[in-house]
C-alpha positions in Angstrom: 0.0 0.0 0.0 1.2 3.4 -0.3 1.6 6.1 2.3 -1.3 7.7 0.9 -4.0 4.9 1.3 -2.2 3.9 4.9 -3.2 7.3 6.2 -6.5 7.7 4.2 -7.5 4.2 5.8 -6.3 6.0 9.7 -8.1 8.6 9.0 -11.6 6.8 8.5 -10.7 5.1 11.5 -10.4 7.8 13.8 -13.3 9.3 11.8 -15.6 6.4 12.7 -14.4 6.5 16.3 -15.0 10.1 16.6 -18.4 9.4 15.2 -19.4 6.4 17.7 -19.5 4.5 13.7 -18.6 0.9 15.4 -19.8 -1.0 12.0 -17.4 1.6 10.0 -14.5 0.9 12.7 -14.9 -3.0 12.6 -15.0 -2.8 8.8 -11.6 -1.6 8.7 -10.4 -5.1 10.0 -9.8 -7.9 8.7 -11.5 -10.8 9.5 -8.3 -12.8 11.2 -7.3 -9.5 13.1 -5.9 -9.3 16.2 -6.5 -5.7 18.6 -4.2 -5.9 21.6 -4.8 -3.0 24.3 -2.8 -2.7 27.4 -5.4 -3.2 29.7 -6.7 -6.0 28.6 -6.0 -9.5 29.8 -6.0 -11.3 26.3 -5.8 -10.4 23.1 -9.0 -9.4 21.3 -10.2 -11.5 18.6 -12.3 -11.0 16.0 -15.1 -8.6 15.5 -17.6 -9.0 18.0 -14.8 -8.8 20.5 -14.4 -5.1 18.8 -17.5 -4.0 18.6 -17.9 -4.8 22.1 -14.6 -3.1 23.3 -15.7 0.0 21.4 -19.6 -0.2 23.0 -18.3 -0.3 26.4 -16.1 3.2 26.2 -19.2 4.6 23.9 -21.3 3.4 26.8 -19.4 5.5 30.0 -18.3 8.5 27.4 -21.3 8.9 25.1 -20.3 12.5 24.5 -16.8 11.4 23.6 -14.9 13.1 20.8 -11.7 11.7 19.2 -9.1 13.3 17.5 -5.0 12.5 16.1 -2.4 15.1 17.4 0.5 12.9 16.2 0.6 10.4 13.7 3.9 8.6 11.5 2.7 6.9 8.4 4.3 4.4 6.7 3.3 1.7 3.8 2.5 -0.6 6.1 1.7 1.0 9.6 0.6 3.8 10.9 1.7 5.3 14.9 -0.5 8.1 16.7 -1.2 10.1 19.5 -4.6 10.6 20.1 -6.7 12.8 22.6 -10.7 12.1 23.3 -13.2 14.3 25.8 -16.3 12.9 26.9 -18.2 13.0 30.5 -18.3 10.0 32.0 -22.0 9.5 32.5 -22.5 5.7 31.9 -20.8 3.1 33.9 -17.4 1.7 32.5 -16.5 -1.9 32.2 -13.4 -2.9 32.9 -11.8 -6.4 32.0 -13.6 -9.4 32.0 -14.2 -10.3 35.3 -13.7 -6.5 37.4 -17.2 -4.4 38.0 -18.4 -1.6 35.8 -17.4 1.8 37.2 -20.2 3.8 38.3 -20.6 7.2 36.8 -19.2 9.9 38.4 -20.5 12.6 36.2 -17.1 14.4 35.5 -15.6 15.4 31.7 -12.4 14.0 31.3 -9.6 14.3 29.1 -7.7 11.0 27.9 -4.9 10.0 25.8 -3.7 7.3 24.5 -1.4 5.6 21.8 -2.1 3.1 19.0 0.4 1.1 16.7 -1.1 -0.5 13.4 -0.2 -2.9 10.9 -1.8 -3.1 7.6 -2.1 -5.6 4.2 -4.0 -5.2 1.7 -6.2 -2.0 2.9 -7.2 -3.7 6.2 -6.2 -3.5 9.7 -4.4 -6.5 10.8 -3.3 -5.6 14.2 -4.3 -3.4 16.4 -2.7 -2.2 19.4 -3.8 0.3 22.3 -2.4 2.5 25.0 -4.8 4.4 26.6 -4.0 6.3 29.8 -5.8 3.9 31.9 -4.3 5.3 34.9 -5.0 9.1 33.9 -8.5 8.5 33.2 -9.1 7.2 37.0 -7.2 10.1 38.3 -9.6 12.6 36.7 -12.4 10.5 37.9 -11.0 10.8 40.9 -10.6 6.9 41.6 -6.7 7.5 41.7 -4.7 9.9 43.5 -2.0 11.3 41.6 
């Protein structure tokens, strides 16, 4: 692929997250892809494991808003820096096995990281750093 399409197909994806657009997320996959976030026990596999990773931070941060604010393209990957806003107003799920977070009502400023790998226009591996431990401070679950 070229640098062009690499970065055309980051930019739908942050597009679609900014949007809440799971279906025009997942679509970016393909189907054997793997999404690996930090935070997360296991691997993610497939696409219902996606859609419901992306449901459950749509769920606590309806209002949230996405956006790039560093990004290195290459043919085959792409690296960025991303920033989202929302309010915290539905509860949060953590890993399998932890309880939801309650809402606590504050707006919140994350960041986070991702690294992906691409062939043949689709995502083939995902992987995630949010600021896990940021988030909790300014829901005031963490000191800091």
């Amino acid at each position: 692929m070229s640098v062009e399409e690499v970065k055309k197909l980051d930019e739908q994806g942050i597009k679609a997250w900014d949007q809440h657009d799971v279906e025009g997320f997942v679509g970016l996959f393909a189907d054997n892809a793997v999404w690996i976030d930090v935070g997360m026990p296991q691997p993610m596999r497939g696409k219902d494991a996606f859609r419901q990773y992306m449901k459950t931070w749509f769920t606590a941060f309806p209002d949230m808003r996405a956006r790039t604010t560093n990004r290195v393209v290459s043919d085959d990957a792409v690296a960025a820096e991303v920033v989202f806003d929302g309010t915290h107003t539905g509860p949060l799920q953590g890993p399998p096995g932890t309880p939801a977070i309650p809402p606590t009502g504050k707006k919140i400023t994350g960041k986070g990281t991702y690294f992906v790998k691409v062939s043949n226009n689709k995502v083939v591996e995902f992987h995630s750093y949010p600021d896990t431990a940021g988030t909790m401070m300014q829901l005031g679950l963490m000191g800091g």
